[in-house]
PDB file with one MODEL, atoms N, CA, C and O in Angstrom:
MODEL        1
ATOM      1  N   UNK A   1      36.162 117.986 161.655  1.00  0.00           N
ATOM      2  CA  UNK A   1      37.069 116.864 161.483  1.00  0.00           C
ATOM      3  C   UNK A   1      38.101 116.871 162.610  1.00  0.00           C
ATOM      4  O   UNK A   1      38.678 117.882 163.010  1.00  0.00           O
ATOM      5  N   UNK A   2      38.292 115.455 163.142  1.00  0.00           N
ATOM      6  CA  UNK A   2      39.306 115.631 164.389  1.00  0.00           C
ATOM      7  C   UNK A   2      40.730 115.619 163.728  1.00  0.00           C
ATOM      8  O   UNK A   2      41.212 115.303 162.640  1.00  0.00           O
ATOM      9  N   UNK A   3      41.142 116.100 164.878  1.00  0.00           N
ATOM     10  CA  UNK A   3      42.957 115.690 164.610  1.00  0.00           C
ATOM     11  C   UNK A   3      43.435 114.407 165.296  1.00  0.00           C
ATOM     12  O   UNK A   3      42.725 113.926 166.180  1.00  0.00           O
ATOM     13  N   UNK A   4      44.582 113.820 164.956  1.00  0.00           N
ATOM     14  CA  UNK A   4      44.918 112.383 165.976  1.00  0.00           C
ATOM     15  C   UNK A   4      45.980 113.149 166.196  1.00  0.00           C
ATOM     16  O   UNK A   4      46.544 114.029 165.546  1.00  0.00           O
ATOM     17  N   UNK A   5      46.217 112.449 167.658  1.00  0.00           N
ATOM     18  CA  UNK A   5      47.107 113.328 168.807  1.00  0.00           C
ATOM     19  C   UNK A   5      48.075 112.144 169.140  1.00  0.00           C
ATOM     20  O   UNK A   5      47.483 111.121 169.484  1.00  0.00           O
ATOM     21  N   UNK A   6      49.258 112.080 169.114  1.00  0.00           N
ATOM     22  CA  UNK A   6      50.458 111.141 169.290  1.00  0.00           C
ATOM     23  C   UNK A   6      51.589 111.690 170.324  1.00  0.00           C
ATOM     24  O   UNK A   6      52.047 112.829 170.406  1.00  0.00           O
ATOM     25  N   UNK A   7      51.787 110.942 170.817  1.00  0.00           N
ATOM     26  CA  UNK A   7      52.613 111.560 171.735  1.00  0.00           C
ATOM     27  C   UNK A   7      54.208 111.169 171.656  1.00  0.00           C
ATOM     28  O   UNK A   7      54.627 110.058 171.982  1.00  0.00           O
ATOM     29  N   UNK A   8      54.914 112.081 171.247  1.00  0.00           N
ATOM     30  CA  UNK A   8      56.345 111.448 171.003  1.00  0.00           C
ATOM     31  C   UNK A   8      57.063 110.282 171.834  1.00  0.00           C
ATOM     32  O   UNK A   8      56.845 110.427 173.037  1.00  0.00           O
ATOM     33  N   UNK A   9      57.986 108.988 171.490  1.00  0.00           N
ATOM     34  CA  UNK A   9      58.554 108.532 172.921  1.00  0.00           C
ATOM     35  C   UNK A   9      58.934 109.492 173.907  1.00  0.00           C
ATOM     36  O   UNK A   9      58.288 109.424 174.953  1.00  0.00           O
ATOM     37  N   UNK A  10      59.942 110.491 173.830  1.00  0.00           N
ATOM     38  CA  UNK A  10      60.475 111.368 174.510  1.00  0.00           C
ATOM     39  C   UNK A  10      58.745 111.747 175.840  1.00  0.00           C
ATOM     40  O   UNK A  10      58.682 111.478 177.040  1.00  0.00           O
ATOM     41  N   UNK A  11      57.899 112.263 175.148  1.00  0.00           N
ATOM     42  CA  UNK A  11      56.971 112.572 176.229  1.00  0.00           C
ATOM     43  C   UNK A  11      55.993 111.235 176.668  1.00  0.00           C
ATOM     44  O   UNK A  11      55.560 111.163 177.818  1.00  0.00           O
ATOM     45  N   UNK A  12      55.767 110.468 175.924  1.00  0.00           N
ATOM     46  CA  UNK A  12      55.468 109.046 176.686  1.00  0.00           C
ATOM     47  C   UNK A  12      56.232 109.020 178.047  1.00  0.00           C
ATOM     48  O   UNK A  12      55.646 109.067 179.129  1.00  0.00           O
ATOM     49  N   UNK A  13      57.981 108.917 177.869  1.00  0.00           N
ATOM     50  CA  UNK A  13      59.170 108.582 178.923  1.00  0.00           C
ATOM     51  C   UNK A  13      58.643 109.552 179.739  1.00  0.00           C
ATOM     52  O   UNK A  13      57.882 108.984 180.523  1.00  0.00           O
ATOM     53  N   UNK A  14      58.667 110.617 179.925  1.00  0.00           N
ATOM     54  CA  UNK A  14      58.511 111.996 180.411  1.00  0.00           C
ATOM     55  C   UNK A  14      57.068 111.611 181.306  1.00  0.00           C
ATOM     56  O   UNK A  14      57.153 111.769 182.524  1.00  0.00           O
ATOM     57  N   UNK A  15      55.967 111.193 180.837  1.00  0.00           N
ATOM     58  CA  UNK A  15      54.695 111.478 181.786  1.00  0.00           C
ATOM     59  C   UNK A  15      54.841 109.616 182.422  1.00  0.00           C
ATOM     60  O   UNK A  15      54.037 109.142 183.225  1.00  0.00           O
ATOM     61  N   UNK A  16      56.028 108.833 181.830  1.00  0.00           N
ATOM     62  CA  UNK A  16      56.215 107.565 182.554  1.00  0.00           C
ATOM     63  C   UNK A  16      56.688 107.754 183.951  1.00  0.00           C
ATOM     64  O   UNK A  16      56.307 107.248 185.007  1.00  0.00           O
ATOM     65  N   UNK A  17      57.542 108.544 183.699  1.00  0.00           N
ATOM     66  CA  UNK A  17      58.533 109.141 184.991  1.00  0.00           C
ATOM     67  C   UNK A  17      57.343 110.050 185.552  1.00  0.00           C
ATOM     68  O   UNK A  17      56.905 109.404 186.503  1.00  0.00           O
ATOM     69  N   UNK A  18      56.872 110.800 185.476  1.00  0.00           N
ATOM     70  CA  UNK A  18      55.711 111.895 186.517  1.00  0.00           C
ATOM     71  C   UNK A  18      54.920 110.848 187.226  1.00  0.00           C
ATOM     72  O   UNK A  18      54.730 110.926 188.439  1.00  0.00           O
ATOM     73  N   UNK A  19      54.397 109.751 186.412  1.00  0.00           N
ATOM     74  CA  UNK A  19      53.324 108.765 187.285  1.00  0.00           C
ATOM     75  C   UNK A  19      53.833 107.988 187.866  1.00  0.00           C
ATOM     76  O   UNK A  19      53.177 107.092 188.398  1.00  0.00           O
ATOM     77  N   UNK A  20      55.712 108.084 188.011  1.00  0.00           N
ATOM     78  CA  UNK A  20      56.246 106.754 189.017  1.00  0.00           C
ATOM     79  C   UNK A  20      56.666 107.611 190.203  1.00  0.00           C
ATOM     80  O   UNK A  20      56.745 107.073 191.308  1.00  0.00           O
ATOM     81  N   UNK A  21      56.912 108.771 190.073  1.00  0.00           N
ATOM     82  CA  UNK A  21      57.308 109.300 191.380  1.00  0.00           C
ATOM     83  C   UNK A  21      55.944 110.285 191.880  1.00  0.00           C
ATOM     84  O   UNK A  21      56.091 111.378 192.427  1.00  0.00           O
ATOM     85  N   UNK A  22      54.856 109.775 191.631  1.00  0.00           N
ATOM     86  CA  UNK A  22      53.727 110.663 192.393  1.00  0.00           C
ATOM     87  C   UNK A  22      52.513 109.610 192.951  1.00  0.00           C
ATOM     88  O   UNK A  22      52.197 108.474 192.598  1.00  0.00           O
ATOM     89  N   UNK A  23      52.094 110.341 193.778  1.00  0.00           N
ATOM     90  CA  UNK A  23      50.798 109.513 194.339  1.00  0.00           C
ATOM     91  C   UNK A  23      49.595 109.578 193.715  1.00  0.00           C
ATOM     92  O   UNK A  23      48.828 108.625 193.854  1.00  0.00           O
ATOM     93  N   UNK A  24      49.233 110.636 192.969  1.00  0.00           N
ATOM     94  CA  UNK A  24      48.022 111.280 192.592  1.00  0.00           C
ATOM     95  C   UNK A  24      48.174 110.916 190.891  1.00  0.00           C
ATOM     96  O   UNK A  24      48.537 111.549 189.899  1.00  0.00           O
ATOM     97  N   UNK A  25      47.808 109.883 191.094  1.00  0.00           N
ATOM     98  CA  UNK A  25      48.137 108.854 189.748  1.00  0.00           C
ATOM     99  C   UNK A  25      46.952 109.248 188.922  1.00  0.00           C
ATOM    100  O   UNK A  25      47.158 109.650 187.777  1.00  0.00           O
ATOM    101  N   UNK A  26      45.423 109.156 189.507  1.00  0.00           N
ATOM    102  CA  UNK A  26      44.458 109.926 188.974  1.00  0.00           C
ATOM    103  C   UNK A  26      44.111 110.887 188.953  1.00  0.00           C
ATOM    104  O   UNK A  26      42.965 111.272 189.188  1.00  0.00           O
ATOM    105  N   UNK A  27      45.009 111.480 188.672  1.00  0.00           N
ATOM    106  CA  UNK A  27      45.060 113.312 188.690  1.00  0.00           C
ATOM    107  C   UNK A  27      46.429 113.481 187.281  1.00  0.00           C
ATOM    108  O   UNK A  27      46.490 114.453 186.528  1.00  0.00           O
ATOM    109  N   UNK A  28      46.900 112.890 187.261  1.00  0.00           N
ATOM    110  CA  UNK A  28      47.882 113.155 186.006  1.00  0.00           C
ATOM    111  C   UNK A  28      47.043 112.438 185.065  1.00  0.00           C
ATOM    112  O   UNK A  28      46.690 113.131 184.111  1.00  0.00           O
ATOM    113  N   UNK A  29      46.480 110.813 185.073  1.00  0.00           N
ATOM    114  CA  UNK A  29      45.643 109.805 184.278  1.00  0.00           C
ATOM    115  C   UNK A  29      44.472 111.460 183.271  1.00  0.00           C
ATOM    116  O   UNK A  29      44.343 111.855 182.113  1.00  0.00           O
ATOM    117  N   UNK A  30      43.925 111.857 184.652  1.00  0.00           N
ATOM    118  CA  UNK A  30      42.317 112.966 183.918  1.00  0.00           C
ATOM    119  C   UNK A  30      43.320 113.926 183.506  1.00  0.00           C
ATOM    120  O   UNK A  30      42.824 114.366 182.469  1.00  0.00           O
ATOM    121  N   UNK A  31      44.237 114.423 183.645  1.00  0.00           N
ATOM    122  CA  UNK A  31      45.187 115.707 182.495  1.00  0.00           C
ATOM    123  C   UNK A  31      45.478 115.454 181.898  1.00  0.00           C
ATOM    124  O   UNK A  31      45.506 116.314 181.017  1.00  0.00           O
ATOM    125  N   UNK A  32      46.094 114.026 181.466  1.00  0.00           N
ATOM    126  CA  UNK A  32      46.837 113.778 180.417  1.00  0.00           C
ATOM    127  C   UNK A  32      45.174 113.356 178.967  1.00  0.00           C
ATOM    128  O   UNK A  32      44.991 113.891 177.874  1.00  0.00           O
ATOM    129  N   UNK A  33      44.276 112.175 179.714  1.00  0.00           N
ATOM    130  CA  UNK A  33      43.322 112.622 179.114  1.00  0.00           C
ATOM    131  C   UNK A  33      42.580 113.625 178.683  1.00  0.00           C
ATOM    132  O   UNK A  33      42.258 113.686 177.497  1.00  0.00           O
ATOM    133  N   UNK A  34      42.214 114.526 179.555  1.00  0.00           N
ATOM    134  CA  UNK A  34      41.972 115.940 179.176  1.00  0.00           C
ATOM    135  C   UNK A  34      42.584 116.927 178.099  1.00  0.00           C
ATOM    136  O   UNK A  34      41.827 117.536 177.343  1.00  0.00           O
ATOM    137  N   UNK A  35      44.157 117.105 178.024  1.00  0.00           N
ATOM    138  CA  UNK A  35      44.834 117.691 177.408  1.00  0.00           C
ATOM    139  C   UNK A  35      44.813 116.906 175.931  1.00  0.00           C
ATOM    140  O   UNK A  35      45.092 117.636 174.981  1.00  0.00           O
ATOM    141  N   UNK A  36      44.427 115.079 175.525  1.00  0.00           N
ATOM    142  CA  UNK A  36      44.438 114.491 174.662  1.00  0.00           C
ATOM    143  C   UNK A  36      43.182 115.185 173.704  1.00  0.00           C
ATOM    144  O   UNK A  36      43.202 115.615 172.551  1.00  0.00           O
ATOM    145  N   UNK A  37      42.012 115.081 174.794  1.00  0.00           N
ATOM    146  CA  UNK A  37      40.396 115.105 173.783  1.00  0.00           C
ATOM    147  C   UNK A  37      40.195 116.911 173.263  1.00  0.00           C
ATOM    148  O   UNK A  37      39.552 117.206 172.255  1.00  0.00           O
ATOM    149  N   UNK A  38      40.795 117.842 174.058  1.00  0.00           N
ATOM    150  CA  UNK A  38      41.195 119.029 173.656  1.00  0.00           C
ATOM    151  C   UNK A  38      41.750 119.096 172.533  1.00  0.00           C
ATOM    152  O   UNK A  38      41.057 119.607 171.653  1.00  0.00           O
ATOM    153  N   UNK A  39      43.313 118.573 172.095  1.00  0.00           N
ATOM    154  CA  UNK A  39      43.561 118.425 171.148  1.00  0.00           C
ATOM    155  C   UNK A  39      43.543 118.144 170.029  1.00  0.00           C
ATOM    156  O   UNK A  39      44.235 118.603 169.121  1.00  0.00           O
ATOM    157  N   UNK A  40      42.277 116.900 169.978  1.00  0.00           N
ATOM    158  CA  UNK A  40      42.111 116.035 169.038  1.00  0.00           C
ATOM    159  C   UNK A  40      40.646 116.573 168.448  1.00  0.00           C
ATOM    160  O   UNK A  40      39.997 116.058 167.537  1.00  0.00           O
ATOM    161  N   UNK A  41      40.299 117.805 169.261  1.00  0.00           N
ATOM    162  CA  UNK A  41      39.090 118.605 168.887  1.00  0.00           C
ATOM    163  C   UNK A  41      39.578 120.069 167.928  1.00  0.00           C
ATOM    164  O   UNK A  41      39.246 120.182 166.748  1.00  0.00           O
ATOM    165  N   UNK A  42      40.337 121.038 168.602  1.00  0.00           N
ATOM    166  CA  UNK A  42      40.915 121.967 168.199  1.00  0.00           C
ATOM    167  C   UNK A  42      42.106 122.708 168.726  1.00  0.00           C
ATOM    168  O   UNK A  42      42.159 123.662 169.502  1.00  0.00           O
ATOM    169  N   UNK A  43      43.294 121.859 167.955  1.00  0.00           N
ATOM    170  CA  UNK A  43      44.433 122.257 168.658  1.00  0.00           C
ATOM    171  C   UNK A  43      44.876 123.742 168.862  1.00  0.00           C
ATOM    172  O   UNK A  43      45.655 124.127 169.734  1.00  0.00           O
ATOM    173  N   UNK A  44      44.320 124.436 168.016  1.00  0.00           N
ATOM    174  CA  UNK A  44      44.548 125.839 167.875  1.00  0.00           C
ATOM    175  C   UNK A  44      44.099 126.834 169.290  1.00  0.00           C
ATOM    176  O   UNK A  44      44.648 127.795 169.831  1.00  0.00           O
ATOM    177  N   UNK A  45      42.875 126.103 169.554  1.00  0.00           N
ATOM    178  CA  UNK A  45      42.387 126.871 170.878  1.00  0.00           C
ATOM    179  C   UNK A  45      43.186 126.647 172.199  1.00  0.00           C
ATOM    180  O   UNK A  45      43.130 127.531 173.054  1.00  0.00           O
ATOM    181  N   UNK A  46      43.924 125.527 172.424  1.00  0.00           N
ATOM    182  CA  UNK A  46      44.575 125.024 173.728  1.00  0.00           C
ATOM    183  C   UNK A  46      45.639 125.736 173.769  1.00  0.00           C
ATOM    184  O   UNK A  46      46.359 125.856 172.778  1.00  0.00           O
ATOM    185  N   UNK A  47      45.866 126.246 174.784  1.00  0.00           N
ATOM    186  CA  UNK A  47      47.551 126.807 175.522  1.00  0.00           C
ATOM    187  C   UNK A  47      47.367 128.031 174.803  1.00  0.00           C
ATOM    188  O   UNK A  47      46.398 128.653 174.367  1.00  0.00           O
ATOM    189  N   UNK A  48      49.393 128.269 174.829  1.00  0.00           N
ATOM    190  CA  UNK A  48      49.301 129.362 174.507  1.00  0.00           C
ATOM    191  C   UNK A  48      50.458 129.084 173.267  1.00  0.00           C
ATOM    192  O   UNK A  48      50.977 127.972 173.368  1.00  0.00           O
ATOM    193  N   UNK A  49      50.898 129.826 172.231  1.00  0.00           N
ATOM    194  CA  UNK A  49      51.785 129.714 171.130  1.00  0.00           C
ATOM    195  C   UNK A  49      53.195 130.078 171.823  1.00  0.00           C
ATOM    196  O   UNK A  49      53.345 130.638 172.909  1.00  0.00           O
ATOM    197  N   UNK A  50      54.091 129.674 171.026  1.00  0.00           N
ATOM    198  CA  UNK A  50      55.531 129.229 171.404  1.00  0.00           C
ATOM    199  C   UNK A  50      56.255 129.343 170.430  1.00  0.00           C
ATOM    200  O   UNK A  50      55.802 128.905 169.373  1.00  0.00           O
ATOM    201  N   UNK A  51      57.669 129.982 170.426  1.00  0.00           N
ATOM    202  CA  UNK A  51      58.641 130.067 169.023  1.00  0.00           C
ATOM    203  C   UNK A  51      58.512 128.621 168.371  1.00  0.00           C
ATOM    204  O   UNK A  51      57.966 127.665 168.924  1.00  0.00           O
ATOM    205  N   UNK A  52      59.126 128.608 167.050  1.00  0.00           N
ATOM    206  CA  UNK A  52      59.413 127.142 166.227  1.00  0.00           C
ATOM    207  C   UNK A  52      57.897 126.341 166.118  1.00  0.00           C
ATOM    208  O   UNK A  52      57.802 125.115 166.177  1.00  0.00           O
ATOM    209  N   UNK A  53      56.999 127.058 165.986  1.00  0.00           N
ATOM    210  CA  UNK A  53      55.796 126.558 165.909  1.00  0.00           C
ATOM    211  C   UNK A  53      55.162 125.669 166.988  1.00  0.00           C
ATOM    212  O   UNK A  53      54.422 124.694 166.861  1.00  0.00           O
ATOM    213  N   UNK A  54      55.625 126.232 168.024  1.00  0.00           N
ATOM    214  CA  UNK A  54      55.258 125.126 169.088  1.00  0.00           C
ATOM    215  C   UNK A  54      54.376 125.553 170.216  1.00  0.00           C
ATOM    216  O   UNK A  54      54.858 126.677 170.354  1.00  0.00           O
ATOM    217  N   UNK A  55      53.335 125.481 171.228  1.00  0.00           N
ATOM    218  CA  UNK A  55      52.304 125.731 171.739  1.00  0.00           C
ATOM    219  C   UNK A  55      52.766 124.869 172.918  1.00  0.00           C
ATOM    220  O   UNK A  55      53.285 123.773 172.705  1.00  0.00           O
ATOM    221  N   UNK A  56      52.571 125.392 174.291  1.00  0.00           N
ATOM    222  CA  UNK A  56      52.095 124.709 175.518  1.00  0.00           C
ATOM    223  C   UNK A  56      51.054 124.972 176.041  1.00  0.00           C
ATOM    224  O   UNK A  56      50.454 126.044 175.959  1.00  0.00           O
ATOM    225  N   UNK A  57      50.606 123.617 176.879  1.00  0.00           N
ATOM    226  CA  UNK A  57      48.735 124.252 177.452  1.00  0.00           C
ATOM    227  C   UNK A  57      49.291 123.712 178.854  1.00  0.00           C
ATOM    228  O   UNK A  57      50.381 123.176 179.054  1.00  0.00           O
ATOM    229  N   UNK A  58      48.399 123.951 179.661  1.00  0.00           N
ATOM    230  CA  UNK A  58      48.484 123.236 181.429  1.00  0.00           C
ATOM    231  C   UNK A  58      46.708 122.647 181.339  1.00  0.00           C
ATOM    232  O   UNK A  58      45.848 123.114 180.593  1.00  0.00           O
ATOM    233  N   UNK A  59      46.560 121.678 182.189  1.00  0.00           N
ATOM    234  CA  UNK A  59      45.789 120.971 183.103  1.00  0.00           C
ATOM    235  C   UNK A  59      46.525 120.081 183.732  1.00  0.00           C
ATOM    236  O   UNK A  59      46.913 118.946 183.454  1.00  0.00           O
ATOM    237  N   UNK A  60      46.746 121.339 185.326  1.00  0.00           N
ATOM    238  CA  UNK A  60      47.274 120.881 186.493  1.00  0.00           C
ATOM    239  C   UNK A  60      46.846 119.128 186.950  1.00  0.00           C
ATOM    240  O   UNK A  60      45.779 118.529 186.813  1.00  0.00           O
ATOM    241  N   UNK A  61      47.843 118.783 187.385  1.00  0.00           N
ATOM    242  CA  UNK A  61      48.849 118.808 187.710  1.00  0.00           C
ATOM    243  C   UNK A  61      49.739 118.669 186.193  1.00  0.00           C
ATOM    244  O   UNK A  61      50.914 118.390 186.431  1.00  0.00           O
ATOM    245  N   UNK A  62      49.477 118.785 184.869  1.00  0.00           N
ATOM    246  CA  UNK A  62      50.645 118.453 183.909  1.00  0.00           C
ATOM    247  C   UNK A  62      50.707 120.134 183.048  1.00  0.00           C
ATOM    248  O   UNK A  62      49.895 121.058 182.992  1.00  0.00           O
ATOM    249  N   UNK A  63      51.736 119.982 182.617  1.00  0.00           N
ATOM    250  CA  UNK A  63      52.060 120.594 181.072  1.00  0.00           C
ATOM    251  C   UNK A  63      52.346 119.883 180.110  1.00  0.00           C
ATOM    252  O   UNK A  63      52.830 118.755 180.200  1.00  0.00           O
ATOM    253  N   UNK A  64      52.065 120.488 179.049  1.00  0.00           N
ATOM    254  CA  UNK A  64      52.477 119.729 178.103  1.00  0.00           C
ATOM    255  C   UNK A  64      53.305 120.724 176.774  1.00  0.00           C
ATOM    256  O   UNK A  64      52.949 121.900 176.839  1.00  0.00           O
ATOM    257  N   UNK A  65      54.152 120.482 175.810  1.00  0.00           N
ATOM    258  CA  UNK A  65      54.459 121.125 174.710  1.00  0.00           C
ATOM    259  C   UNK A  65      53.812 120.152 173.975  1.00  0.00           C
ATOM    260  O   UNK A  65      53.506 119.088 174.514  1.00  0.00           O
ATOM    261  N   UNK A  66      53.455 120.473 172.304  1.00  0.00           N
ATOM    262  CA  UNK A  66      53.421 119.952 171.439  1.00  0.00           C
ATOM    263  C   UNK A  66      53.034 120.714 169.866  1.00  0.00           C
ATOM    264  O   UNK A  66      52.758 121.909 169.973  1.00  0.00           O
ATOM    265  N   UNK A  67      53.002 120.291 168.817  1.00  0.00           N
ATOM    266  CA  UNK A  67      53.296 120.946 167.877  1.00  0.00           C
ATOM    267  C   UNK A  67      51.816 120.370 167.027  1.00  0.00           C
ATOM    268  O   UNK A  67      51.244 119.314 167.295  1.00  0.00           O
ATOM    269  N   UNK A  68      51.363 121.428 165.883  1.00  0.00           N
ATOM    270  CA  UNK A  68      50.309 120.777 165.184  1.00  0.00           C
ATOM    271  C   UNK A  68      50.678 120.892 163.771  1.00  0.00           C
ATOM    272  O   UNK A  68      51.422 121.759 163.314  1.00  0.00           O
ATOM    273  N   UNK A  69      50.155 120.036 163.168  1.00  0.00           N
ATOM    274  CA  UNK A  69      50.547 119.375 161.499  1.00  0.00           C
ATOM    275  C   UNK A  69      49.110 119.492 160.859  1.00  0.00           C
ATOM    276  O   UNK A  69      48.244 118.637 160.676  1.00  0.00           O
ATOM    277  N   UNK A  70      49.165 121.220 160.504  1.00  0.00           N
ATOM    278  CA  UNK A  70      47.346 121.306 160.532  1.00  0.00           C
ATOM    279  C   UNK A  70      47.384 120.602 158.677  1.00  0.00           C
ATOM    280  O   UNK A  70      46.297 120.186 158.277  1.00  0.00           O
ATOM    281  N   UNK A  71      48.337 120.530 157.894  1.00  0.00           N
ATOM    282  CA  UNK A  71      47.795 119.423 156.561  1.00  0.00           C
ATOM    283  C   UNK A  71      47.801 117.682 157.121  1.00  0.00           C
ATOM    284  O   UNK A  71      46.996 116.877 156.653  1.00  0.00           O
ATOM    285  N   UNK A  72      48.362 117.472 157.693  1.00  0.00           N
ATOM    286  CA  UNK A  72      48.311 116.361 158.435  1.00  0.00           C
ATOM    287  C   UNK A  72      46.577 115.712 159.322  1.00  0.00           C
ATOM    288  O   UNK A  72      46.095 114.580 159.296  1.00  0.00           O
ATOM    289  N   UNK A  73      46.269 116.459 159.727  1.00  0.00           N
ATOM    290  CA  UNK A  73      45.784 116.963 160.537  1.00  0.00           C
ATOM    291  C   UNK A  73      46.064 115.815 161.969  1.00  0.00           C
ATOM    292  O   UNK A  73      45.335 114.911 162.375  1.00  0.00           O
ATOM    293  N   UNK A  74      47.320 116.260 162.450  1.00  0.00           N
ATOM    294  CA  UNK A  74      47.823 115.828 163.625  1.00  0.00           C
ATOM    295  C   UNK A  74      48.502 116.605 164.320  1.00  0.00           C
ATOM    296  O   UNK A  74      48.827 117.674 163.803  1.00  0.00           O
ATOM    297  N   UNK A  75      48.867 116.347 165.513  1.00  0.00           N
ATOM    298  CA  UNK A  75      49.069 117.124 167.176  1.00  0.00           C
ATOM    299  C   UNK A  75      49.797 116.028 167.559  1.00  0.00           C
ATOM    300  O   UNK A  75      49.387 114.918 167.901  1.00  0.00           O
ATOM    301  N   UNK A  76      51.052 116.496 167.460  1.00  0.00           N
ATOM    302  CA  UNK A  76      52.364 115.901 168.273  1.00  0.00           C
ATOM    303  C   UNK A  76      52.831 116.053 169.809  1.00  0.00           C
ATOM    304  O   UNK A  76      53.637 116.984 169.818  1.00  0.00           O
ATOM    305  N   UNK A  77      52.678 115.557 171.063  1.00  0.00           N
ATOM    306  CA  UNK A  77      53.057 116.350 172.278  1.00  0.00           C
ATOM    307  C   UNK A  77      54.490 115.981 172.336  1.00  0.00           C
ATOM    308  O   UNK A  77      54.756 114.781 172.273  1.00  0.00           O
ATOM    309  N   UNK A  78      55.275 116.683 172.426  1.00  0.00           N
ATOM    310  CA  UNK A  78      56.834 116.613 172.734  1.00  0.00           C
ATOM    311  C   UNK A  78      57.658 116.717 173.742  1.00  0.00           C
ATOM    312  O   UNK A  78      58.877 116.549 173.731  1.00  0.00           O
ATOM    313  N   UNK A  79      56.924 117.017 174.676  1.00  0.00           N
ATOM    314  CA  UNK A  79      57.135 117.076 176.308  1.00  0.00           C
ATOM    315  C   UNK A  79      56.081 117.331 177.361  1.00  0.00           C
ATOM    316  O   UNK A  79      55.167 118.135 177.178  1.00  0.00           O
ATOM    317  N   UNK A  80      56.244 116.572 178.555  1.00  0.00           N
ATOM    318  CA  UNK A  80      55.202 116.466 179.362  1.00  0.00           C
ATOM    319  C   UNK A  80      56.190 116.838 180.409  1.00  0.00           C
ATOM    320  O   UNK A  80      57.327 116.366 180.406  1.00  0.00           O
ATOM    321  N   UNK A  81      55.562 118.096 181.749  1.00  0.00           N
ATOM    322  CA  UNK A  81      56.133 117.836 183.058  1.00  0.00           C
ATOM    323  C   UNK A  81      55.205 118.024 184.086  1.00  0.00           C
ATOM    324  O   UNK A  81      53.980 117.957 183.986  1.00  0.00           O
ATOM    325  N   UNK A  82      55.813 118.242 184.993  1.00  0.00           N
ATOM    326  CA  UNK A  82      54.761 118.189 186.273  1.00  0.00           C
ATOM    327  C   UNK A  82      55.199 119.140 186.960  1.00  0.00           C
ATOM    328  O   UNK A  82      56.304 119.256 187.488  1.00  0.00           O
ATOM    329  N   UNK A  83      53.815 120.239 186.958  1.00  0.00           N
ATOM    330  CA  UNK A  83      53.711 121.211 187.131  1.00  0.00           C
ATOM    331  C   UNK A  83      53.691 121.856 188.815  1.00  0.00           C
ATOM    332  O   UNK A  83      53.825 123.014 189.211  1.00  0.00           O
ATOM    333  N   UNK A  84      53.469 120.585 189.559  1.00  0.00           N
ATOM    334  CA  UNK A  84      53.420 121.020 190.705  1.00  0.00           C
ATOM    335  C   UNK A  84      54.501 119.843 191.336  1.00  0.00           C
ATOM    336  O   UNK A  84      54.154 118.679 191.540  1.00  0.00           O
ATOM    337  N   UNK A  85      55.770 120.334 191.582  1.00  0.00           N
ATOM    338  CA  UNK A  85      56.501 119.388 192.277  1.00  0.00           C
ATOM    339  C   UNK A  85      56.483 119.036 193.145  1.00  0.00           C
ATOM    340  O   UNK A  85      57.060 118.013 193.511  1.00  0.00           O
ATOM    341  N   UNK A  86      55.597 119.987 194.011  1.00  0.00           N
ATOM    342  CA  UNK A  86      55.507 118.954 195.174  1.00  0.00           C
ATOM    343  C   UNK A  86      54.765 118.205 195.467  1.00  0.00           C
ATOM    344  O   UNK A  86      54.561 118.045 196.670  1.00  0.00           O
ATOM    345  N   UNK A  87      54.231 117.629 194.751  1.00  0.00           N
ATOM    346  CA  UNK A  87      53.036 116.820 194.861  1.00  0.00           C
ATOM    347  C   UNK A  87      53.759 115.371 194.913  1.00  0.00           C
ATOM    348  O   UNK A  87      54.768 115.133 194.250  1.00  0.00           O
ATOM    349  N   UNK A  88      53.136 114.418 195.775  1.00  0.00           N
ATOM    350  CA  UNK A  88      53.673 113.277 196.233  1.00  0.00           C
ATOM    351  C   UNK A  88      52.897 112.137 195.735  1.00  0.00           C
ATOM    352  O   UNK A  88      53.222 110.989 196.039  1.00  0.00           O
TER     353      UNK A  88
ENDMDL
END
């Protein structure tokens, strides 16, 4: 059974801002997808665990935090950044 994966406003704003100041627009587009279909498969396996019940994973160029609601069965991301700043 999948999980549905939502992404807080806060990290919506967050990966709005990464795709306005970078060039490599399809390179954040396939992480942010990537890091979605992961999640929505088995959140437990992605990243690594985090105090307050919270987990971060990477697929460069992003990170992501987010939290899972395993009676729910949903996956919250709560922050997105960009992992390689210098990227243009």
């Amino acid at each position: 059974m999948k999980y549905t994966v939502v992404w807080a406003p806060e990290a919506e704003e967050e990966l709005a801002a990464v795709w306005a100041r970078v060039s490599c627009r399809g390179e954040i587009a396939e992480a942010a997808n990537f890091l979605d279909a992961q999640l929505s498969r088995n959140p437990f396996t992605v990243g690594e665990s985090r105090p307050y019940a919270q987990r971060i994973a990477y697929r460069l160029p992003l990170g992501i935090r987010f939290r899972i609601h395993e009676d729910d069965r949903l996956v919250r991301v709560v922050a997105v950044w960009l992992c390689r700043p210098s990227i243009k």
